[in-house]
N, C-alpha and C positions, 0 to 999 in steps of 0.2 A: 667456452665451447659453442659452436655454430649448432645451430637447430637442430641440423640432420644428425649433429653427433648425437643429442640427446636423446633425439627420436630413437637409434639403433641401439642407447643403451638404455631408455625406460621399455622397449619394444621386448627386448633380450630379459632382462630382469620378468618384469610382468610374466612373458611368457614361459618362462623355470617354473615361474611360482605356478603357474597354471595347470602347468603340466606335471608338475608335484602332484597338484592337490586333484589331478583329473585321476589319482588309483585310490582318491578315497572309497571306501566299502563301508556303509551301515555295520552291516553285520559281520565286519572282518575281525578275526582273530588273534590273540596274541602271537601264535604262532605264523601268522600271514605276515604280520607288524614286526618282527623281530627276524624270521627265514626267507621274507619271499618265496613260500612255499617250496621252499626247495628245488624251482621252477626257470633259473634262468642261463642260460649258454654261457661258455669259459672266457670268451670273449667280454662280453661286459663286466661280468664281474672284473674280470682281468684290467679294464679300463677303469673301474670304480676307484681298484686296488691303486691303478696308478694316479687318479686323480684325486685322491686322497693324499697321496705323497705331495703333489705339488700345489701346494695349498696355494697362499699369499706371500707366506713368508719365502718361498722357492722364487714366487715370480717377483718380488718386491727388493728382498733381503737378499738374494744369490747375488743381480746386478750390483747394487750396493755395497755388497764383501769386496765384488771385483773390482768396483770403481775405487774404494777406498783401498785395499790393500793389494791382494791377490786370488788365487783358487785355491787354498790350504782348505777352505769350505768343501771344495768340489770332492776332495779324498772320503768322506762320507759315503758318495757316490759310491765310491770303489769297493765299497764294504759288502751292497746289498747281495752281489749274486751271492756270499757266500749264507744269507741268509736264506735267499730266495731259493737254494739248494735244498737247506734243510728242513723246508716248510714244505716242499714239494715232497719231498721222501717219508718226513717225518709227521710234521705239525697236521697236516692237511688230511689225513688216514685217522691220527690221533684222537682229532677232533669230529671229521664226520663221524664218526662208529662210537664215539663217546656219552651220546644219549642224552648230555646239555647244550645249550645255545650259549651260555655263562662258559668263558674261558677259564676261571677259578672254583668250578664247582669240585673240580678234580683234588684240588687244594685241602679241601672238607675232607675229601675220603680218605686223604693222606694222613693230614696232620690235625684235622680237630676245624671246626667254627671260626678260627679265632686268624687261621690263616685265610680262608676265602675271603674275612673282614676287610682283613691287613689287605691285601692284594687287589680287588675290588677298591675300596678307598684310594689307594697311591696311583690304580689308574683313575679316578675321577676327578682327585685334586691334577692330575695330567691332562686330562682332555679338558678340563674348564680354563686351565695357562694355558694351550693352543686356540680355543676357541676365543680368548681376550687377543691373545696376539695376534689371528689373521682379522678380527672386527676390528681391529685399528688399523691392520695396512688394506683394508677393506673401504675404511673412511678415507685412508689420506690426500688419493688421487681425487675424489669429491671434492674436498676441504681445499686442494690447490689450485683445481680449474674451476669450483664457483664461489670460493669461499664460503661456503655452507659449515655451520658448526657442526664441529667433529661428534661430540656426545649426541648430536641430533641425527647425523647419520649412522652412528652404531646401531642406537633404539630401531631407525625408520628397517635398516637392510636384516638386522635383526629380526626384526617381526614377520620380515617376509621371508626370511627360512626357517625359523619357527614355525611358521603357518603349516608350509607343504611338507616338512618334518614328520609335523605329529598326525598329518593328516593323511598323508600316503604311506609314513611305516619304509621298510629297508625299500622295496620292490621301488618305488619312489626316486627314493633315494640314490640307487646305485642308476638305475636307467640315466638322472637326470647328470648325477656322474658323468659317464659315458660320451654321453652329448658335450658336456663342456669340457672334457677332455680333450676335444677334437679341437673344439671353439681355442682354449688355450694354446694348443702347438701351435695352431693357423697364426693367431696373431702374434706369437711370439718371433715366428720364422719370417711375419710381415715384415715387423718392427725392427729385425736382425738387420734385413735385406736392406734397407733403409740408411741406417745407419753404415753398412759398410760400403754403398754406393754412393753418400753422402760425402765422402773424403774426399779431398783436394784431387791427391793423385792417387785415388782408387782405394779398393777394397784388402790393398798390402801396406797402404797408409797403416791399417790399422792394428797390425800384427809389430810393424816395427815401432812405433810411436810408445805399446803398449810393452812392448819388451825390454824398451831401455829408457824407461821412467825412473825421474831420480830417485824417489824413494824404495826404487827395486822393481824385477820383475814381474810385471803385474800377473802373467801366466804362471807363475810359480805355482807351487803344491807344497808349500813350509818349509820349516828346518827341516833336515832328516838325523838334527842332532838329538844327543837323547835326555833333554831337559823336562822333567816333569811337571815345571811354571807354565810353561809356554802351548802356545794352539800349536805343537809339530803337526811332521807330516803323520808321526806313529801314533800322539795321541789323540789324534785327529781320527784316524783309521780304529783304532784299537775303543774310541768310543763308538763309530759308527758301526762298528761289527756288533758291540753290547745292546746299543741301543733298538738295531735291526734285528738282530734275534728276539730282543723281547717286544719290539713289532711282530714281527711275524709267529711268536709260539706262546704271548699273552696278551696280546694287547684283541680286546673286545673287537674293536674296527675288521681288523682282518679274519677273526674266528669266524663273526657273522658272516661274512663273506667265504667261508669258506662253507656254511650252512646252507649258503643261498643258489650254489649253483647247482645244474641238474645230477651231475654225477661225480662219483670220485675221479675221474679222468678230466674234465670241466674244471675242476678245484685245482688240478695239482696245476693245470696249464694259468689257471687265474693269478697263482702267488708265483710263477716265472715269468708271465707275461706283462701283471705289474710290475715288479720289480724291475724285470730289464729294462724298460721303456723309459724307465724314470733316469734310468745312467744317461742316454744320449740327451734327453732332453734337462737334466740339470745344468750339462755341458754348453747347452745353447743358453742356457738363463747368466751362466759366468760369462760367456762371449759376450752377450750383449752388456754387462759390465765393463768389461773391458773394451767394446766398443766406443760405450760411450767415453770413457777416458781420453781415449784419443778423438774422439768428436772433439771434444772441450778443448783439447789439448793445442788441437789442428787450429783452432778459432773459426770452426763451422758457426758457431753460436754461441755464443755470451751465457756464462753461467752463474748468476750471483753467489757472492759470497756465503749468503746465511745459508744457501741451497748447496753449498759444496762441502759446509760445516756440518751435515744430515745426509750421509750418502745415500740412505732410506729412502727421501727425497726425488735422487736424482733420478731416476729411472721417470716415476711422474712427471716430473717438471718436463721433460724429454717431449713427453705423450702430450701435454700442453702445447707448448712452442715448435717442438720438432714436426711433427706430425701433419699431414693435409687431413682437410675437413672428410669427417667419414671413419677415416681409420681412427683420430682420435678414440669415438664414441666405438668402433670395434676392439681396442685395446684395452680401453677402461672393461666393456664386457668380458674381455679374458682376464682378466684381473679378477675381476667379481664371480667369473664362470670359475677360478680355481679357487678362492676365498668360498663361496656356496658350496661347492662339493664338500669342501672337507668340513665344515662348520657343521653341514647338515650331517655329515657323518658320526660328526663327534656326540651331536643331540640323538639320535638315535639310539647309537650304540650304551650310554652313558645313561639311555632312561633305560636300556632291555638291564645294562647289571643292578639298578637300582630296585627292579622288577624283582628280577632270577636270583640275586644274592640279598638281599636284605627285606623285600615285601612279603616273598612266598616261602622262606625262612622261616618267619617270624610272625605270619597272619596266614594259617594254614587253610581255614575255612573259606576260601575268598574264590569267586565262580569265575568264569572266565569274562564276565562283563565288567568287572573290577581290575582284572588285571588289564582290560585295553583303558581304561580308563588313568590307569597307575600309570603306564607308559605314555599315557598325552599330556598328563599334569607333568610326568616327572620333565617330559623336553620343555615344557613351558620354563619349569623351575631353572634347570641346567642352562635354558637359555639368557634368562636375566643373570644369572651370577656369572656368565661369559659378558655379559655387557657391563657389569659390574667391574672385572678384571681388565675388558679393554680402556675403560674409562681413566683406569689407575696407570694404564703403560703410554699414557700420553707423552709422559716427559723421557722415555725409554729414548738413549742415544740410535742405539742399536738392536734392532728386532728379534733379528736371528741370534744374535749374541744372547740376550734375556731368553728366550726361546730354548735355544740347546742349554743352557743353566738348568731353567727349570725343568724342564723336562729330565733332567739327568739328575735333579735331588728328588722330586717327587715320585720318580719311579722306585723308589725305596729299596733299591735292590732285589725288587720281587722276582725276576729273573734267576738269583740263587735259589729258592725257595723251591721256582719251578724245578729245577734242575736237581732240586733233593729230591722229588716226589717223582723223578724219571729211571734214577738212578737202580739198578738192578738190586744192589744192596740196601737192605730196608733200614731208613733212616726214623726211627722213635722221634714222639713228636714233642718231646722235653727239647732232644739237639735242634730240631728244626726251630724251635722255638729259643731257643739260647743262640743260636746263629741268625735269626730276623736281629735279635734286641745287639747282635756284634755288629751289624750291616748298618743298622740304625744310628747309632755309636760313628763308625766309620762316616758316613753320610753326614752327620751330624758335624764332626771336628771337619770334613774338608768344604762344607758349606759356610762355616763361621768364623774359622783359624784366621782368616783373612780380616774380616768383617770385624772381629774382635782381640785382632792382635796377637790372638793367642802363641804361646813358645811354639817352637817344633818348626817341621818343612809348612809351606803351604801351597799347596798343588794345587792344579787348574782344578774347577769346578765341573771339567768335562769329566775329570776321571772319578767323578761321586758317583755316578753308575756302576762304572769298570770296579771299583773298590769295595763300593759297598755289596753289589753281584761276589765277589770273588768271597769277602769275609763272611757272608753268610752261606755262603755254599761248602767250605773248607771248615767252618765253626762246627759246622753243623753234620760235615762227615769226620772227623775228624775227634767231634767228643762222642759220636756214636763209634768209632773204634776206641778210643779210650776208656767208655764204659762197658764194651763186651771182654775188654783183656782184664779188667779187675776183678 
């Protein structure tokens, strides 16, 4: 990288951090540090919301799917408005008027201690597998244009959103969202342009070259057969719907966010406004997949072998070679501006449940100068076990592939759970409780059946959500009618 690149991305970095840690407050509050005082326009939030969505793995791992296979990724996409519907009608009313900042406090009133446990835990082993995943495609572009050691630049980029994390609290946080939200599209739209002007003979080079690639249509959207092994197009979609509802109606990230803006009209526009935003712009992260494909393809430029053997890779390697001095050092910052958003969000969110569900639980007596204190250790903490995890997914073929796994065992099927505790008909908290330990069970045989040979089908590991969701929801309605008819 030439000087000026560096300049534009130590200049960029530096200045996030800065402007994190420029809403630190002496005397600020747990509830300043966790709502943003309930203080901010639908707009940003709504930016927060989407820049959270498009972490590392969106801008890293989308091109990557594209380059090596197809857009059967992109069908995820397709899933959210229908979540983002019911976050605005629903989740969003639910939760302001609900009297916690803790998305599982409700869980307690339902069913006992042992569920807001259960549900709190399964989201924090979640957000610490997200936060290892995007700090590794966070180092990689480093590690390729200086050769700088990767575990070295986890620690370094690590610390520096840790810093403005725990020091500016959500308000922070989501502002700084916002801004590299913006930072992310620009470059992404750069780097598009680029590439499709780049073609021999033009920017339909790259539609045809990418359609009738031997190994298949690289535009494709999967099978639409109905194979249960396989990434289809349906279980593709039919995880992205599970997973997206339980974005949107438990997952801590969005709740706060739905605390933090000024009014219930400001919220319900924040969970449509991310949401939508994120469909066209996932689109443009599979295109430039696909672009690059036919870059390569075309013989614009020479692409090593070990570099085509790591699609993960190619997009970097691209930002290296491909690129004029300048924009380099602007691309790596939208790399880093969607990798920061959502890391810092995850520390955030991830110290407020460890606050709300298990310190003021459990340690009743504790004044409010303890509990900001609880939430600056706790992101400190959350932060080194994300550095810990990304350190482990070095040898990971594929990002997003590890990524949507875990995120789909870890979520433990809390999303059933939710959905007993919605349910008009009062569900006892023995069935809810026999229907966690059936979800469990389910979760448990489609995450290992493979892994260990076991008899039986063995189904893709996307549908450990969709399954384990389903078996604890139907366990658990289902022996509460069987014990009212006895």
């Amino acid at each position: 990288m030439q000087t000026i690149d560096i300049i534009i991305f130590i200049v960029f970095t530096l200045g996030v951090v800065a402007f994190g840690c420029s809403f630190y407050r002496k005397g600020s509050s747990a509830h300043e540090f966790t709502q943003a005082g309930r203080s901010l326009p639908g707009w940003v939030v709504g930016m927060s919301i989407f820049a959270t969505y498009v972490s590392s793995i969106s801008y890293i791992g989308y091109p990557g799917k594209a380059f090596a296979s197809n857009w059967n990724a992109f069908v995820f996409s397709l899933s959210i408005p229908v979540a983002s519907y019911f976050a605005a009608k629903y989740f969003v009313p639910f939760y302001r008027h609900g009297g916690s900042v803790s998305a599982y406090s409700f869980l307690e009133e339902k069913f006992g201690r042992w569920a807001r446990f259960y549900a709190s835990a399964c989201y924090l082993l979640t957000q610490i597998a997200r936060m290892g995943s995007i700090l590794y495609l966070l180092a990689m572009p480093m590690h390729i244009l200086m050769g700088w050691d990767m575990p070295t630049i986890i620690i370094a980029t690590s610390v520096a959103i840790i810093l403005y994390s725990m020091l500016g609290g959500l308000k922070a946080v989501i502002w700084a969202d916002a801004i590299q939200g913006f930072i992310l599209i620009g470059g992404a739209l750069l780097c598009l342009g680029i590439l499709m002007f780049s073609m021999p003979e033009g920017p339909g080079q790259v539609f045809e070259l990418a359609a009738n690639a031997p190994d298949g249509n690289k535009f494709s959207l999967g099978s639409f057969g109905s194979s249960l092994t396989e990434s289809t197009f349906w279980v593709c979609l039919v995880y992205g719907i599970f997973i997206n509802l339980q974005n949107y109606g438990i997952d801590q990230n969005y709740v706060q966010r739905y605390h933090a803006a000024k009014t219930d009209k400001d919220a319900r526009f924040s969970a449509l406004f991310g949401g939508y935003l994120f469909i066209p712009v996932s689109a443009l992260f599979f295109l430039i997949g696909s672009a690059l494909y036919s870059y390569y393809t075309a013989g614009v430029a020479p692409l090593p072998a070990e570099i085509q053997a790591k699609p993960d890779y190619v997009f970097p390697y691209f930002i290296v070679n491909g690129l004029p001095v300048g924009l380099r050092g602007l691309l790596i910052a939208s790399i880093f501006a969607a990798g920061m958003s959502t890391v810092s969000t995850s520390v955030t969110s991830a110290a407020t449940v460890i606050l709300t569900d298990y310190v003021k639980p459990l340690a009743r007596n504790t004044t409010e100068r303890h509990h900001v204190f609880v939430l600056r250790l706790s992101s400190a903490v959350v932060g080194v076990l994300g550095i810990i995890v990304a350190i482990l997914m070095l040898g990971v073929k594929s990002i997003i592939d590890a990524w949507w796994i875990l995120s789909s065992i870890f979520s433990g099927g809390m999303l059933g759970l939710f959905l007993l505790g919605i349910m008009p008909r009062r569900i006892g908290r023995l069935p809810a409780l026999i229907g966690c330990l059936a979800g469990i069970v389910v979760i448990a045989w489609i995450s290992l059946a493979g892994v260990w040979n076991l008899p039986g089908p063995h189904l893709h590991e996307y549908l450990a959500i969709v399954l384990g969701t389903t078996a604890i929801f139907l366990t658990g309605f289902l022996f509460t009618i069987a014990v009212k008819k006895a």
